[in-house]
N, C-alpha and C positions, 0 to 999 in steps of 0.2 A: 448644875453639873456640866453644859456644855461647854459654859464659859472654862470653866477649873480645866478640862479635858482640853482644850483646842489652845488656852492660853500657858499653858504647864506651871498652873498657880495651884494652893490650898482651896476647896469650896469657900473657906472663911477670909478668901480675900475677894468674891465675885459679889457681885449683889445688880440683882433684875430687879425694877421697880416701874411701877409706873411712871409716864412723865409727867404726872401731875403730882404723884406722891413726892411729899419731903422727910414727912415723921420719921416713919418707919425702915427712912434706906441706910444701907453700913458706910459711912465716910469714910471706913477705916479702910473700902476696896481699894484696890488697886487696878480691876477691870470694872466696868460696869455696862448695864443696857436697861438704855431706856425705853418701854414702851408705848404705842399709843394708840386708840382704835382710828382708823380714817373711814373717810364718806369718798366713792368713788370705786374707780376701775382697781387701786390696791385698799386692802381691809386694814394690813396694817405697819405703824412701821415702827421700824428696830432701827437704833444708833447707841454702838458701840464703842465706848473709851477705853482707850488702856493707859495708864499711868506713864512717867519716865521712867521711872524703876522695873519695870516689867521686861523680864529679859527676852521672852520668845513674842516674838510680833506677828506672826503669822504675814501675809500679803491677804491683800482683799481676796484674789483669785482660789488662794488658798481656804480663809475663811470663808468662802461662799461655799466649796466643796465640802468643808469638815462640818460647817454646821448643820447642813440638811444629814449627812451621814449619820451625825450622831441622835439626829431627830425626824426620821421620815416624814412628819408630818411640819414640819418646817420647810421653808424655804426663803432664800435671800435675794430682794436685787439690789446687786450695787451700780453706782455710780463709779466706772471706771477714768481716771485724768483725762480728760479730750473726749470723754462720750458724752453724749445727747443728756443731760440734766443733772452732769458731777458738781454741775457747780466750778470748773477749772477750764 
């Protein structure tokens, strides 16, 4: 639901899966997240796709705000371009 809610998609276009699962996830999304448990200082992590078709894209800065909002008990860190482990 946070995906459908932040991405302004249908529930029936989102799908959370784990990142080991293959069976069970919807191809037909058009956003998806993958999850996964870690060992370390983070427990766990999320990576988030959105399709081309997907008209609202939100910004990271954005999506770090809306997600925890709509799930108190979540939280996100992202890798911002030029920060310490984006990878850019």
């Amino acid at each position: 639901m946070i995906l459908a809610k932040v991405f302004r998609i249908t529930l029936e276009q989102a799908d959370v899966s784990a990142d080991s699962e293959w069976e069970d996830r919807n191809w037909d999304a058009v956003v998806t997240c993958e999850y996964e448990r870690l060992r370390g200082d983070l427990n766990w992590s999320l990576t988030v796709y959105a399709a081309n078709e997907v008209e609202y894209r939100p910004s990271e800065k954005e999506l770090a705000s809306l997600v925890p909002s709509a799930s108190p008990r979540w939280f996100l860190l992202l890798g911002m371009p030029g920060s310490r482990g984006s990878g850019e």
